[in-house]
PyMOL Python script that loads the backbone (N, CA, C, O; Angstrom):
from pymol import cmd

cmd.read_pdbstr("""\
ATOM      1  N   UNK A   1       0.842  -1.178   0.000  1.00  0.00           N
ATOM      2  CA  UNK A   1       0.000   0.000   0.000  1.00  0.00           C
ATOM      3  C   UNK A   1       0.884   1.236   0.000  1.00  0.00           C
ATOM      4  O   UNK A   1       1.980   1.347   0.549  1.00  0.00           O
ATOM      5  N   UNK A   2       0.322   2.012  -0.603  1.00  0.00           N
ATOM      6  CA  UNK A   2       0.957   3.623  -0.288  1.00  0.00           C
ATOM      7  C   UNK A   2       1.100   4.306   1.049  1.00  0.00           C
ATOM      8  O   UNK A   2       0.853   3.887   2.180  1.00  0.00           O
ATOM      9  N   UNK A   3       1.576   5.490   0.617  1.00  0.00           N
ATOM     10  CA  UNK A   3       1.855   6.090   1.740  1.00  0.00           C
ATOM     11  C   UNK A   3       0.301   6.612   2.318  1.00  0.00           C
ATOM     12  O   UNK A   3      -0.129   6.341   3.440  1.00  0.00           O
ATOM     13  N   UNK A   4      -0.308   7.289   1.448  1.00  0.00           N
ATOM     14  CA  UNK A   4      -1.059   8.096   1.474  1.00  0.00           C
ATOM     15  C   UNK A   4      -2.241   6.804   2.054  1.00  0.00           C
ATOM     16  O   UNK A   4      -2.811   6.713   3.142  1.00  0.00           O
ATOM     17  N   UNK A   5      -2.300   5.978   0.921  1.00  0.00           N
ATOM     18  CA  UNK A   5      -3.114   4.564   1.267  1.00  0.00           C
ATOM     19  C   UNK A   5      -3.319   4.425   2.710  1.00  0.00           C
ATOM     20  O   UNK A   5      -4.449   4.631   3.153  1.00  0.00           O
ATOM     21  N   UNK A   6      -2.267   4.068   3.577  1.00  0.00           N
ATOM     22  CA  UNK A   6      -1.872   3.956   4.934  1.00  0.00           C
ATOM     23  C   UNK A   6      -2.193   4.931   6.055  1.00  0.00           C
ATOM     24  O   UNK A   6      -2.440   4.579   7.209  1.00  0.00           O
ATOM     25  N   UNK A   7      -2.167   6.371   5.556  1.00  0.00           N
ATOM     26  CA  UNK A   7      -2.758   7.144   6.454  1.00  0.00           C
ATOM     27  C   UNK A   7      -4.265   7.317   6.261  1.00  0.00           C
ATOM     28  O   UNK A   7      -4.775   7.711   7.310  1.00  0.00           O
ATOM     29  N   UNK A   8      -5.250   7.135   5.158  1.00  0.00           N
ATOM     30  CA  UNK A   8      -6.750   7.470   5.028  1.00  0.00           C
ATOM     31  C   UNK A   8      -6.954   6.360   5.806  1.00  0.00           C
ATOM     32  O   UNK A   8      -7.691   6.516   6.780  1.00  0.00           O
ATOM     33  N   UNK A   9      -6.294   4.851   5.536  1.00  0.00           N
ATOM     34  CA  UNK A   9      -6.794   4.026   6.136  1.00  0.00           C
ATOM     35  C   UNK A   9      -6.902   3.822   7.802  1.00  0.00           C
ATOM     36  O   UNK A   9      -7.834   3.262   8.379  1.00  0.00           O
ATOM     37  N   UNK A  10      -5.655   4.446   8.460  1.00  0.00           N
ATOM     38  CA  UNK A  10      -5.139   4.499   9.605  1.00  0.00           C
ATOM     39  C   UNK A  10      -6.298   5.407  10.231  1.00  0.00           C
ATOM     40  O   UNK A  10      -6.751   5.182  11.353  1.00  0.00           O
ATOM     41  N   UNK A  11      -6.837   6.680   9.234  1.00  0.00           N
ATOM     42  CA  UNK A  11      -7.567   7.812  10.268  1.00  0.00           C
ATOM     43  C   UNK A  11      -9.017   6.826  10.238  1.00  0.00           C
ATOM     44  O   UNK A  11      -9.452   6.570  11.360  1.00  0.00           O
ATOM     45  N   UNK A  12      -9.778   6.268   9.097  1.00  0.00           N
ATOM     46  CA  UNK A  12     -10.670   5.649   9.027  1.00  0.00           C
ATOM     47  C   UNK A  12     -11.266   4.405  10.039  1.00  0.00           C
ATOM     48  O   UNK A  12     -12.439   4.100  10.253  1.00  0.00           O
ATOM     49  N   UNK A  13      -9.873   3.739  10.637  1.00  0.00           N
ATOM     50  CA  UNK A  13     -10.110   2.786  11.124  1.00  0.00           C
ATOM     51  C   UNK A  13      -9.969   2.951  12.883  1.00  0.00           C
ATOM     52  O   UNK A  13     -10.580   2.306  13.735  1.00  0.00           O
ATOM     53  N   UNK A  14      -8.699   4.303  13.129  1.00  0.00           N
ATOM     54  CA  UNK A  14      -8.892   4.696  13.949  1.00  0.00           C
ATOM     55  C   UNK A  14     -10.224   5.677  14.741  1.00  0.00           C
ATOM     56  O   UNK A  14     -10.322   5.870  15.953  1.00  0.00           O
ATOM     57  N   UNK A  15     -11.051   6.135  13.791  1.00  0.00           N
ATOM     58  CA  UNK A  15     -12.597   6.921  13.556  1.00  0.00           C
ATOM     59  C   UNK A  15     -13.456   5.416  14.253  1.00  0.00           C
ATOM     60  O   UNK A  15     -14.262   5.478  15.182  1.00  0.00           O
ATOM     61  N   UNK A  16     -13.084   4.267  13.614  1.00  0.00           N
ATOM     62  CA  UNK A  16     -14.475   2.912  13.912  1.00  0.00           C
ATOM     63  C   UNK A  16     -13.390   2.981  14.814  1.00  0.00           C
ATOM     64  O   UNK A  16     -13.614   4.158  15.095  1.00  0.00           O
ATOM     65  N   UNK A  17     -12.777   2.812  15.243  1.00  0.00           N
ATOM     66  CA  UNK A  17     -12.185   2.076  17.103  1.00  0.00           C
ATOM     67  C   UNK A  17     -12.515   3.040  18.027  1.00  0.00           C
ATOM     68  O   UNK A  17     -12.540   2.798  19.234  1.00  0.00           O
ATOM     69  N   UNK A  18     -12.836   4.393  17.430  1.00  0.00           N
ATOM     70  CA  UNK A  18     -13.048   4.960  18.677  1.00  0.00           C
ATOM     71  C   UNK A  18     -14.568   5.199  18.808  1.00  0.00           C
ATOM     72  O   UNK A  18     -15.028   5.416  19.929  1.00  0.00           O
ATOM     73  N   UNK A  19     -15.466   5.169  17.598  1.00  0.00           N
ATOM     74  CA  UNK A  19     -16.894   4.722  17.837  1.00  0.00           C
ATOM     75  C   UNK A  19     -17.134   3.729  18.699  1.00  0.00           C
ATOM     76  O   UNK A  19     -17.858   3.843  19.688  1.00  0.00           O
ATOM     77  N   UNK A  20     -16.492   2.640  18.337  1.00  0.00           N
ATOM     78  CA  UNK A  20     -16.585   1.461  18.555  1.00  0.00           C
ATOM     79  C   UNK A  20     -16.597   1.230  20.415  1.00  0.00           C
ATOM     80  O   UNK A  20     -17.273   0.369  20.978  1.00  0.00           O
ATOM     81  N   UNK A  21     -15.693   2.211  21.110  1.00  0.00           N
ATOM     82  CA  UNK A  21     -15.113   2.052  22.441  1.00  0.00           C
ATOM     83  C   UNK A  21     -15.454   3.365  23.294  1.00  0.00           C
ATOM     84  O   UNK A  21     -14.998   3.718  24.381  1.00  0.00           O
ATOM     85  N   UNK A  22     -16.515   4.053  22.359  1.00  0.00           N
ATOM     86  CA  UNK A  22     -17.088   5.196  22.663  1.00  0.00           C
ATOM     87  C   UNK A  22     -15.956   6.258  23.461  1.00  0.00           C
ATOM     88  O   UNK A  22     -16.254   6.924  24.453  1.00  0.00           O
ATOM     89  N   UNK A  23     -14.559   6.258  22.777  1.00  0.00           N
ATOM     90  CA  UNK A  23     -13.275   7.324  23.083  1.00  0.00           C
ATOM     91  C   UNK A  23     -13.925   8.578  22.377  1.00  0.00           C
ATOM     92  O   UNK A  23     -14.694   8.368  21.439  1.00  0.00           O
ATOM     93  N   UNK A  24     -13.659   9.859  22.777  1.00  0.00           N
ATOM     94  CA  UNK A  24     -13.123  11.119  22.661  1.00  0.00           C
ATOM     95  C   UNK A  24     -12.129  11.065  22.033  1.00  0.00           C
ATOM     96  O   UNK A  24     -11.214  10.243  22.094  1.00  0.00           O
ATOM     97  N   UNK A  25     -12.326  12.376  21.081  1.00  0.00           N
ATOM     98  CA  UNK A  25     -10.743  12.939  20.512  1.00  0.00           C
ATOM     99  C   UNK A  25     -10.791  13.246  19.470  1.00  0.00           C
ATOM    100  O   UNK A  25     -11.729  12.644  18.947  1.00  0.00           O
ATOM    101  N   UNK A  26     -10.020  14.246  18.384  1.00  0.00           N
ATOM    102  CA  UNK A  26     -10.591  14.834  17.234  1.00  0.00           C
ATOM    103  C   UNK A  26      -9.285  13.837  16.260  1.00  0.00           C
ATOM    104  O   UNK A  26      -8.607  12.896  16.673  1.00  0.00           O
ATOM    105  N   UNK A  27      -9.290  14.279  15.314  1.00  0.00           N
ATOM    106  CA  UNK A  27      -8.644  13.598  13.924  1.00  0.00           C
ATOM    107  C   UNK A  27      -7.669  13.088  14.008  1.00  0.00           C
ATOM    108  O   UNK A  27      -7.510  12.003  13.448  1.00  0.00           O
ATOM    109  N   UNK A  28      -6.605  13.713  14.778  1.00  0.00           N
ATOM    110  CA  UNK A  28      -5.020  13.442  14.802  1.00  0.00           C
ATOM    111  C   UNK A  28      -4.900  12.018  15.761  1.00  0.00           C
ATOM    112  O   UNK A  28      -4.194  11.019  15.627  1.00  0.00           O
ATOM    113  N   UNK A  29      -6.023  12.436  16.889  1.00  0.00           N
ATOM    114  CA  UNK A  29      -5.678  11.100  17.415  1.00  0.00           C
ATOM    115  C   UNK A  29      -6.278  10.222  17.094  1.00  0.00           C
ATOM    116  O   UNK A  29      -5.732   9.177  17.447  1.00  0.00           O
ATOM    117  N   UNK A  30      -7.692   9.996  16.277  1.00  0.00           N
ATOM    118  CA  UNK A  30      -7.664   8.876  15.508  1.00  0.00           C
ATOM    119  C   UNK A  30      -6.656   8.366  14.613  1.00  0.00           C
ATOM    120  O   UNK A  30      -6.415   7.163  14.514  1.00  0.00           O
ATOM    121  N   UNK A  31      -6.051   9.288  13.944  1.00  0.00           N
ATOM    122  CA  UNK A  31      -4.681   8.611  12.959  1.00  0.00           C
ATOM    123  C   UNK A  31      -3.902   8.141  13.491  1.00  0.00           C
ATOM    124  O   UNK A  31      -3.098   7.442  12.875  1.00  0.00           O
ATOM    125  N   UNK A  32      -3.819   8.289  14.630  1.00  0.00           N
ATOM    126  CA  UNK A  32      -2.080   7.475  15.340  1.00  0.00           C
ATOM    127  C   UNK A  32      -2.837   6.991  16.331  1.00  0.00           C
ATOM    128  O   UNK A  32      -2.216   6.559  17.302  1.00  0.00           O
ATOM    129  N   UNK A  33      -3.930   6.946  16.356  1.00  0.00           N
ATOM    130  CA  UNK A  33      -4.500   5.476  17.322  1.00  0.00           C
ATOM    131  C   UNK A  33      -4.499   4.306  15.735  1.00  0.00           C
ATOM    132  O   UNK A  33      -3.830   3.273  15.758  1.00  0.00           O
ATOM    133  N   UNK A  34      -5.447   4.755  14.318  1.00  0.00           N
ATOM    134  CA  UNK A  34      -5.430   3.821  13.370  1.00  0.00           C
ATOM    135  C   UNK A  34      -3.997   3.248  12.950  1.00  0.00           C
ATOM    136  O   UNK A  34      -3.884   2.029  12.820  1.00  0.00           O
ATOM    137  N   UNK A  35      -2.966   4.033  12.747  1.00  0.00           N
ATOM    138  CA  UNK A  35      -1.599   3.707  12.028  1.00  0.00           C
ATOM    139  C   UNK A  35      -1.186   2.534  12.953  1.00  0.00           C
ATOM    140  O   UNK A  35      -0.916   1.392  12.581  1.00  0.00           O
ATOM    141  N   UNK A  36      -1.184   3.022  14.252  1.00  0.00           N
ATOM    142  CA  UNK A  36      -0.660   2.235  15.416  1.00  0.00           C
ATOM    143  C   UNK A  36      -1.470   0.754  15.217  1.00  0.00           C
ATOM    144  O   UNK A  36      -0.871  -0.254  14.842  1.00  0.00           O
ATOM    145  N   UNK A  37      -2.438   0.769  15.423  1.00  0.00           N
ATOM    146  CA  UNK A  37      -3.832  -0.315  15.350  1.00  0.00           C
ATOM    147  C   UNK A  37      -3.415  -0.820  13.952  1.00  0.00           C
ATOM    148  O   UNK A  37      -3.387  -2.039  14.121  1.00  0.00           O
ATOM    149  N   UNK A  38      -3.075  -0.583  12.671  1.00  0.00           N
ATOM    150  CA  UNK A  38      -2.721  -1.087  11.478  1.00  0.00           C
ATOM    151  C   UNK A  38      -1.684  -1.818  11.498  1.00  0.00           C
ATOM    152  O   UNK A  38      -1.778  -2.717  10.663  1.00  0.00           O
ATOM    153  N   UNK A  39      -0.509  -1.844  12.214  1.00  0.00           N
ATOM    154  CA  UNK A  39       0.734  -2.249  12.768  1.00  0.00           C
ATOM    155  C   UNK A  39       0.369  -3.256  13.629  1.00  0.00           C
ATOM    156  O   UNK A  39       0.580  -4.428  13.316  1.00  0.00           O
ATOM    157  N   UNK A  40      -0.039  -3.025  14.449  1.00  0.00           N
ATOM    158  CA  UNK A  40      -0.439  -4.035  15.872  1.00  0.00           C
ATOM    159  C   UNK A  40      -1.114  -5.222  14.828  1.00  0.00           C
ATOM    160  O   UNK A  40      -0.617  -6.313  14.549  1.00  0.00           O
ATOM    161  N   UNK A  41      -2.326  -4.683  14.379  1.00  0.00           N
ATOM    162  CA  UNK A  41      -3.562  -5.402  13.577  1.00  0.00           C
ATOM    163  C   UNK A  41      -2.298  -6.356  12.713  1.00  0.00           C
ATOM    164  O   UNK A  41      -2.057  -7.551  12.886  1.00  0.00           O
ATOM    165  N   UNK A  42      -1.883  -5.780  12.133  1.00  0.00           N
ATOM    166  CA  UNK A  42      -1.039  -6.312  10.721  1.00  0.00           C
ATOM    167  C   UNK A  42       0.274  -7.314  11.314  1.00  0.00           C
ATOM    168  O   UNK A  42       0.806  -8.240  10.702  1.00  0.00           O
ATOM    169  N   UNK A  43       0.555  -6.889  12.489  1.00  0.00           N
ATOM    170  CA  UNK A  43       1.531  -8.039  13.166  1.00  0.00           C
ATOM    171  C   UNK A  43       1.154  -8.967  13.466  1.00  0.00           C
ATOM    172  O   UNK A  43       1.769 -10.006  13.224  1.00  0.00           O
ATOM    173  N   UNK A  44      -0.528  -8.933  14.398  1.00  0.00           N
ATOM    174  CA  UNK A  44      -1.082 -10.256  15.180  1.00  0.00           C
ATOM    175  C   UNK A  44      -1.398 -11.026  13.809  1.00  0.00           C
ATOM    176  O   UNK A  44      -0.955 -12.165  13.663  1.00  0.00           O
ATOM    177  N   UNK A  45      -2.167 -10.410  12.795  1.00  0.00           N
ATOM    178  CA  UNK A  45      -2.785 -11.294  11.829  1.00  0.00           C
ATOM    179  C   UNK A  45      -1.672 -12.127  10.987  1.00  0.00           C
ATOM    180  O   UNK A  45      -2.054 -13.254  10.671  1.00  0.00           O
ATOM    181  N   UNK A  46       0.025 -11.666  10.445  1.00  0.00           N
ATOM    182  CA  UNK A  46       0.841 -12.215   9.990  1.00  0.00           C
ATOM    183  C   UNK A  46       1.295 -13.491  11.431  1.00  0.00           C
ATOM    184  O   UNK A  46       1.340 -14.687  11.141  1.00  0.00           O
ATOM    185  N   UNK A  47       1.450 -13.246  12.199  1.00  0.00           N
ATOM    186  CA  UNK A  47       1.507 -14.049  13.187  1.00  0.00           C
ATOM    187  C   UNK A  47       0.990 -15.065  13.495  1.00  0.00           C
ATOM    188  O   UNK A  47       1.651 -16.087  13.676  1.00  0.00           O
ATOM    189  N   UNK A  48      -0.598 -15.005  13.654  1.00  0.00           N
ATOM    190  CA  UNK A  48      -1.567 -16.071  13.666  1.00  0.00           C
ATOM    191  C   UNK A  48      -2.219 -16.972  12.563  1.00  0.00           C
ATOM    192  O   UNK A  48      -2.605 -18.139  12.640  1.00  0.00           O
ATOM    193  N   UNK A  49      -2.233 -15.896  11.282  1.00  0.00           N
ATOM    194  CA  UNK A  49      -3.292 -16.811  10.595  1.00  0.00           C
ATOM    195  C   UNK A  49      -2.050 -16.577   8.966  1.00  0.00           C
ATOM    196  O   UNK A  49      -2.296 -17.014   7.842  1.00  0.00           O
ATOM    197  N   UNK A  50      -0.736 -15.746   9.401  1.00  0.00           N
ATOM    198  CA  UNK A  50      -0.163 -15.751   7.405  1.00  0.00           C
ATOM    199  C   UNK A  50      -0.547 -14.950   7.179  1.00  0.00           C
ATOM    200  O   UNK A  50      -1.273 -15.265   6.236  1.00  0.00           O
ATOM    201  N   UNK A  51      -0.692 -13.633   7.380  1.00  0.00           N
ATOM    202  CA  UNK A  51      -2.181 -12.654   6.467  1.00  0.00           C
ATOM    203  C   UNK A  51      -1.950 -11.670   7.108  1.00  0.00           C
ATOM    204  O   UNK A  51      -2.318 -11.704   8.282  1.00  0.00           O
ATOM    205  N   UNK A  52      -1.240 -10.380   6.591  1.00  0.00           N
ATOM    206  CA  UNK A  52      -0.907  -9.371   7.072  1.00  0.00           C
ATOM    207  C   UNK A  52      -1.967  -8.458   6.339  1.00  0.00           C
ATOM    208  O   UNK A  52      -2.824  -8.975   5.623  1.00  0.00           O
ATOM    209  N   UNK A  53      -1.882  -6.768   6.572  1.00  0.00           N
ATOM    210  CA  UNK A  53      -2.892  -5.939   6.043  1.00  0.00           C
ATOM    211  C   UNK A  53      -2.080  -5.679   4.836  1.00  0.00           C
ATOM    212  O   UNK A  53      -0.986  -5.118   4.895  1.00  0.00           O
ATOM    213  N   UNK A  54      -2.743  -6.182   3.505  1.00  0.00           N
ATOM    214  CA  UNK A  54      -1.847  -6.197   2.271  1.00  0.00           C
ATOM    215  C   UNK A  54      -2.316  -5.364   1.679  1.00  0.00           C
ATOM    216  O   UNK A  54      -1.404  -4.942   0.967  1.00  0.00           O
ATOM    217  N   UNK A  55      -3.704  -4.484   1.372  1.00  0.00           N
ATOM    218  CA  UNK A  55      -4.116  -4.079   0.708  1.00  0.00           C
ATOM    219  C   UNK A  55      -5.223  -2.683   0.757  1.00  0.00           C
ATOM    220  O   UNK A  55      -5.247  -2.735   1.986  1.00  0.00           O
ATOM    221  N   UNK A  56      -5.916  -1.792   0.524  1.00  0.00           N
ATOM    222  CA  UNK A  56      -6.663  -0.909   0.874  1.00  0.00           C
ATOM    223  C   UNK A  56      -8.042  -1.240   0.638  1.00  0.00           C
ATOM    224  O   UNK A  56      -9.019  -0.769   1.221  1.00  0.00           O
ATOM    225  N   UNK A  57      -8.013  -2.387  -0.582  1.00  0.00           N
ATOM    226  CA  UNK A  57      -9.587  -2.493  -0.602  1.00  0.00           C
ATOM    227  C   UNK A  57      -9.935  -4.019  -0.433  1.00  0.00           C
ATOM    228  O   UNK A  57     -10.900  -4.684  -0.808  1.00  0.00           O
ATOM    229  N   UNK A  58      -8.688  -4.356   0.335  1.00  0.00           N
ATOM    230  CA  UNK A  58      -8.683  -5.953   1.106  1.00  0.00           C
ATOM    231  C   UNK A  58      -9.776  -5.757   2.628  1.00  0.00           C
ATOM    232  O   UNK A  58      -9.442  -4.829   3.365  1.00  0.00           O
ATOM    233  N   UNK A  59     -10.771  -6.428   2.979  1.00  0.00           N
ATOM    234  CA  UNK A  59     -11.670  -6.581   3.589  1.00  0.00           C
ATOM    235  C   UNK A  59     -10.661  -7.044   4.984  1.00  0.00           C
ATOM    236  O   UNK A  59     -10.610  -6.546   6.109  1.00  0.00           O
ATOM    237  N   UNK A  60     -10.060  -7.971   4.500  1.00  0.00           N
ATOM    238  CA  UNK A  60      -9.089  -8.439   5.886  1.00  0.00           C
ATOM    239  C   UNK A  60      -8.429  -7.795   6.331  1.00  0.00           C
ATOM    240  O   UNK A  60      -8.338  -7.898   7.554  1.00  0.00           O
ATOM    241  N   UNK A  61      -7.465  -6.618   5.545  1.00  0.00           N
ATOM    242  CA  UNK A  61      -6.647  -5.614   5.676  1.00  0.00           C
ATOM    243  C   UNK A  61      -7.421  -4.816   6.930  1.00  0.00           C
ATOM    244  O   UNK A  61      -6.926  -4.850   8.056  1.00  0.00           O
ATOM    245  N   UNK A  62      -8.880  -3.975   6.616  1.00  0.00           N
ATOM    246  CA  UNK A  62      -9.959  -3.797   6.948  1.00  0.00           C
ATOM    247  C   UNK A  62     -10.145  -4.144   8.961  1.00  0.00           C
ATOM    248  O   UNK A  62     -10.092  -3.529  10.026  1.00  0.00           O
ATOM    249  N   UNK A  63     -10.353  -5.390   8.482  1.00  0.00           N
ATOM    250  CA  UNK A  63     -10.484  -6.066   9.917  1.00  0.00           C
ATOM    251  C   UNK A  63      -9.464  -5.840  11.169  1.00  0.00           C
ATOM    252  O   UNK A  63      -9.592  -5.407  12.314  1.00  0.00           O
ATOM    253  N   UNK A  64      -8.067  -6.500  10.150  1.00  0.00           N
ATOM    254  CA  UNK A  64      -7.140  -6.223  10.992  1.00  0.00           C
ATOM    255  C   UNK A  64      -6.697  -4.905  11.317  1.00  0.00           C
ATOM    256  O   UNK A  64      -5.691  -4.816  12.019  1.00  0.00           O
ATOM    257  N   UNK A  65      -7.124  -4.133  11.030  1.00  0.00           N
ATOM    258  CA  UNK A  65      -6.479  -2.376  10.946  1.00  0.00           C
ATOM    259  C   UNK A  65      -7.435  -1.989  12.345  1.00  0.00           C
ATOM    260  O   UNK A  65      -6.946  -1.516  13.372  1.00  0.00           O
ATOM    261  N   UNK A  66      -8.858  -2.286  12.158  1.00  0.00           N
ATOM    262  CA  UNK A  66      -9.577  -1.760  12.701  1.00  0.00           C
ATOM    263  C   UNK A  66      -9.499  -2.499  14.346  1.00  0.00           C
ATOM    264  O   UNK A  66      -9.428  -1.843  15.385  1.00  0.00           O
ATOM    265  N   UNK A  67      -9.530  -3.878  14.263  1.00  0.00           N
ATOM    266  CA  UNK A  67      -8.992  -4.846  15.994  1.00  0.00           C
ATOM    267  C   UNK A  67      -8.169  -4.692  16.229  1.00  0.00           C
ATOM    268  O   UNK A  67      -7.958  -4.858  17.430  1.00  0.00           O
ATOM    269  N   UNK A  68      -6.999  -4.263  15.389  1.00  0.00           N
ATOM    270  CA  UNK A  68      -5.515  -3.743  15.791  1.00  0.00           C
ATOM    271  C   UNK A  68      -6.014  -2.025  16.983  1.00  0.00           C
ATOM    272  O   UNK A  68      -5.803  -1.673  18.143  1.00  0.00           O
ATOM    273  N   UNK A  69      -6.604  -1.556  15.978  1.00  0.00           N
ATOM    274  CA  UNK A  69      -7.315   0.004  17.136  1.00  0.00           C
ATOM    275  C   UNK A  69      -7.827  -0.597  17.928  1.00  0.00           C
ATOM    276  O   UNK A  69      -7.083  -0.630  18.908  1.00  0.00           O
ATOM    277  N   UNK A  70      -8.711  -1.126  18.099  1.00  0.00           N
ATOM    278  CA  UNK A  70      -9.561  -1.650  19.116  1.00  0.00           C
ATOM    279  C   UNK A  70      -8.807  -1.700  20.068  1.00  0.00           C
ATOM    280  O   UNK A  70      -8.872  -0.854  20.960  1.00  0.00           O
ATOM    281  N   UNK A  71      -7.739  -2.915  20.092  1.00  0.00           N
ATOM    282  CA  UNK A  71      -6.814  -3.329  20.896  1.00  0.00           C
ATOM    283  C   UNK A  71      -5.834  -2.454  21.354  1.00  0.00           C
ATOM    284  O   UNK A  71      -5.423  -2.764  22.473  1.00  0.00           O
ATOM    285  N   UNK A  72      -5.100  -1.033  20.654  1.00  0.00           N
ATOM    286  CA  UNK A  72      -4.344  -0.231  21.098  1.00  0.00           C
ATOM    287  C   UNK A  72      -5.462   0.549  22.256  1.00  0.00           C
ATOM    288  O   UNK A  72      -5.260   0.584  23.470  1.00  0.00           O
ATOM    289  N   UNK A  73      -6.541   1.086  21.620  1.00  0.00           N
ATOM    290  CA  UNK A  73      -7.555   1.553  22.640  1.00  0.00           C
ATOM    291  C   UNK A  73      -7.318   1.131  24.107  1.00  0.00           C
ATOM    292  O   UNK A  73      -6.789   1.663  25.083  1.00  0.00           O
ATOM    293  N   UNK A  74      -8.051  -0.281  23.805  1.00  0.00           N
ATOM    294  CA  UNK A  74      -8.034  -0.849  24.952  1.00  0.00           C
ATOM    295  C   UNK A  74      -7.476  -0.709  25.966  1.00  0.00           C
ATOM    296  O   UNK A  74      -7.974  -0.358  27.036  1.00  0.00           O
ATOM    297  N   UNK A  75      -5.938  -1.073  25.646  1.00  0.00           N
ATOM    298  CA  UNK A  75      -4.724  -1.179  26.625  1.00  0.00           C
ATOM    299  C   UNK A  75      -4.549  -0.177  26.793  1.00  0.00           C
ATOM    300  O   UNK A  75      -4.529   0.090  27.995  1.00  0.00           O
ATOM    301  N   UNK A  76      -4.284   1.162  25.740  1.00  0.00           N
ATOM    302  CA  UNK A  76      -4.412   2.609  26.551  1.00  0.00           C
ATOM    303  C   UNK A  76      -5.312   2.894  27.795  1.00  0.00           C
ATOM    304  O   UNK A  76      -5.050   3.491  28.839  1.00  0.00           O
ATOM    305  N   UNK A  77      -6.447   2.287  27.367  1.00  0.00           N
ATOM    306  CA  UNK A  77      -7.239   2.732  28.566  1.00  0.00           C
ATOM    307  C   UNK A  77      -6.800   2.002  30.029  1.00  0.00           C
ATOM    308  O   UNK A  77      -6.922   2.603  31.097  1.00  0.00           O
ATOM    309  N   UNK A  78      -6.358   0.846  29.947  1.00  0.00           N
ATOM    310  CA  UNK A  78      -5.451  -0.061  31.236  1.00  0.00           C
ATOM    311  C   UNK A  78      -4.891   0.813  31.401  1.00  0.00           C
ATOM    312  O   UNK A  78      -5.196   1.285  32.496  1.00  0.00           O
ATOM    313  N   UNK A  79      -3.855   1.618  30.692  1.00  0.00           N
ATOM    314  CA  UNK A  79      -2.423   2.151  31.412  1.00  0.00           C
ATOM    315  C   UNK A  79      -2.919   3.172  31.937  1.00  0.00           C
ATOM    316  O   UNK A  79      -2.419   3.315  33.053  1.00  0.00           O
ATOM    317  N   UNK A  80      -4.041   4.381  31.580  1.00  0.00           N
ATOM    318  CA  UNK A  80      -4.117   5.555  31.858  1.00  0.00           C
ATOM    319  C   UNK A  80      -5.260   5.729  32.951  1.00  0.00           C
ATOM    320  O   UNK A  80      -5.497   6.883  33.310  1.00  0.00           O
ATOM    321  N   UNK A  81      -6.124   4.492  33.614  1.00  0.00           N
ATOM    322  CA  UNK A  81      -7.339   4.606  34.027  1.00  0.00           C
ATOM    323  C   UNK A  81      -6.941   4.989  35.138  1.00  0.00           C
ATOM    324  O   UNK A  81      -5.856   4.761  35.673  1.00  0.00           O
ATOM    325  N   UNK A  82      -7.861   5.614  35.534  1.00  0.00           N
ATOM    326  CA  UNK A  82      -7.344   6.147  37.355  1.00  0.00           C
ATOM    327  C   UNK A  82      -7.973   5.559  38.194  1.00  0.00           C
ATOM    328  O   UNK A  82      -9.019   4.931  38.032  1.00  0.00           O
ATOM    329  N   UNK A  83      -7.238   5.761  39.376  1.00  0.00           N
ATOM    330  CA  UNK A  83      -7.624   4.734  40.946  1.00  0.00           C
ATOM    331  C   UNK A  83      -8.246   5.816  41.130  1.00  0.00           C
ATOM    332  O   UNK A  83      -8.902   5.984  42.158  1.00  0.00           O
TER     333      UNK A  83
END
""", "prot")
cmd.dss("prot")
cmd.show_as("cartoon", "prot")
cmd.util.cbc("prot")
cmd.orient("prot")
């Protein structure tokens, strides 16, 4: 994928992870929650199943980009939650 490819996809997917987990936050940090989540996403899936995020209008690419956010979400929220 492109460069450019990589960031629409990154802000897009970071936009559904934070619907998704009902987060706050305007554009920038959806993109580097998605880029991050595209990486994460794209490591677990080459890892587990052979199948990294190969493509922009790959459905799996898709998946993994977007549970990759999910999952950065998540654990952000572990590290930062307050007592």
């Amino acid at each position: 994928m492109g460069f450019i490819a990589w960031i629409l996809m990154g802000l897009i997917a970071g936009a559904i992870a934070k619907s998704i987990m009902k987060e706050r936050g305007g554009w920038l940090s959806s993109l580097v929650t998605g880029l991050i989540g595209g990486v994460v996403g794209g490591w677990i899936g080459s890892a587990l199943f052979d199948r990294g995020v190969t493509g922009f209008f790959s459905l799996w690419s898709w998946l993994l980009a977007i549970g990759g956010s999910v999952l950065v979400l998540w654990v952000y929220s572990l590290i930062t939650r307050r007592k």
